[in-house]
C-alpha positions in Angstrom: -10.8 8.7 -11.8 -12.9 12.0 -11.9 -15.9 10.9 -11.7 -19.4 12.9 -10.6 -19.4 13.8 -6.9 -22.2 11.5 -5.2 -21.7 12.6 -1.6 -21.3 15.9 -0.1 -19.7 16.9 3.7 -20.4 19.6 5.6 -17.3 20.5 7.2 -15.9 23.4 9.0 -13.0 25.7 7.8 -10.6 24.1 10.1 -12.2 20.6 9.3 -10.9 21.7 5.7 -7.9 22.3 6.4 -6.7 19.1 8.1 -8.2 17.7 5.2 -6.5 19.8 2.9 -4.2 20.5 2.4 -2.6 18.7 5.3 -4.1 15.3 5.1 -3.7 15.4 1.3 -1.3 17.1 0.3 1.6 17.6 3.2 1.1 13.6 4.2 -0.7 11.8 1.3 0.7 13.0 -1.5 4.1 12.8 0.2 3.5 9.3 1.1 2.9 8.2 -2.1 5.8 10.3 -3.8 8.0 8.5 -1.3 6.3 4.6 -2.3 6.9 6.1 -6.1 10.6 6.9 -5.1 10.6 2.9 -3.7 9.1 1.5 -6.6 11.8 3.5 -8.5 14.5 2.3 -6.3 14.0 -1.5 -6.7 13.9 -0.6 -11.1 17.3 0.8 -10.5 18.2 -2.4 -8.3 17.7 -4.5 -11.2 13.8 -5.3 -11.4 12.0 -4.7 -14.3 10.1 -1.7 -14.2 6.9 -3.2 -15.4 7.3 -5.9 -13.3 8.1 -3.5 -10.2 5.0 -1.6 -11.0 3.0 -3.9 -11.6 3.8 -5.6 -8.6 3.9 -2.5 -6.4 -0.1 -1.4 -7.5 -1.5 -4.9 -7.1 -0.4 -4.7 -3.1 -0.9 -1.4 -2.9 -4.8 -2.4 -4.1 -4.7 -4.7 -1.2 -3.7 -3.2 1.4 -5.6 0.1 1.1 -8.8 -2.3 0.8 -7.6 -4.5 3.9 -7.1 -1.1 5.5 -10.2 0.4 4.8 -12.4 -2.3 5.7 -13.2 -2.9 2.0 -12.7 -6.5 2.7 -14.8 -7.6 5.4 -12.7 -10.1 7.7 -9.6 -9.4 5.6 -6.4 -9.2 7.5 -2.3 -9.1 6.7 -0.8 -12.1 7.2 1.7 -12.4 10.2 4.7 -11.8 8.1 3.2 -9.0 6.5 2.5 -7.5 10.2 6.3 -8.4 11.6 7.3 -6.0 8.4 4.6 -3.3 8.9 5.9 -3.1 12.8 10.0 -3.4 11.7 9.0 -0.8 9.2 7.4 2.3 10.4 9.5 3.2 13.0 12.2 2.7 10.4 10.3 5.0 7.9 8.7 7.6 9.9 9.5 9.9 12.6 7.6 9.9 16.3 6.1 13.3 15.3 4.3 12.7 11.9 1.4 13.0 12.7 2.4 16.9 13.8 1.4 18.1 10.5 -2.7 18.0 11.9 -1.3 20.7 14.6 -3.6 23.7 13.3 -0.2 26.2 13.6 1.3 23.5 11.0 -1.8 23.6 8.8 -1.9 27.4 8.6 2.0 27.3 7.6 
């Protein structure tokens, strides 16, 4: 996981501070506290935990490569898309993406 740095950016301060903390910390690791709180939710519904986890990582490891165009040609499949389009506006609010506001960054 911490592996030797093999690329460096040159970025500006503000650059830096979308980055982070506000693209890491204020919405990634909030994301994935909140797909953690999920995860835990179905355990408590009755899944197994290992099962729930195990399942939970494998799609995860899909969809961020289908996302980030780690697998060329790759796409969700229709019913994944129909839950990805019920889902977000279910999930998140209009203004999420408020947070990359510089005045939000500096708070």
């Amino acid at each position: 996981m911490y592996k030797p740095v093999t690329k460096a950016h040159r970025v500006t301060i503000e650059q830096m501070g979308i980055l982070e903390p506000a693209l890491f910390e204020t919405l990634g690791a909030a994301v994935v506290t909140v797909m953690k709180k999920a995860v835990d939710t179905v355990v408590t519904k009755g899944v197994p935990k290992e099962a729930a986890y195990d399942f939970f990582l494998g799609h995860i490891n899909i969809e961020l490569a289908l996302l980030f165009d780690q697998l060329p040609g790759g796409v969700f499949s229709d019913a994944a898309q129909k839950a990805i389009v019920y889902g977000i506006p279910r999930i998140f609010k209009d203004d999420w993406k408020d947070v990359f506001e510089w005045e939000n960054v500096m708070d």
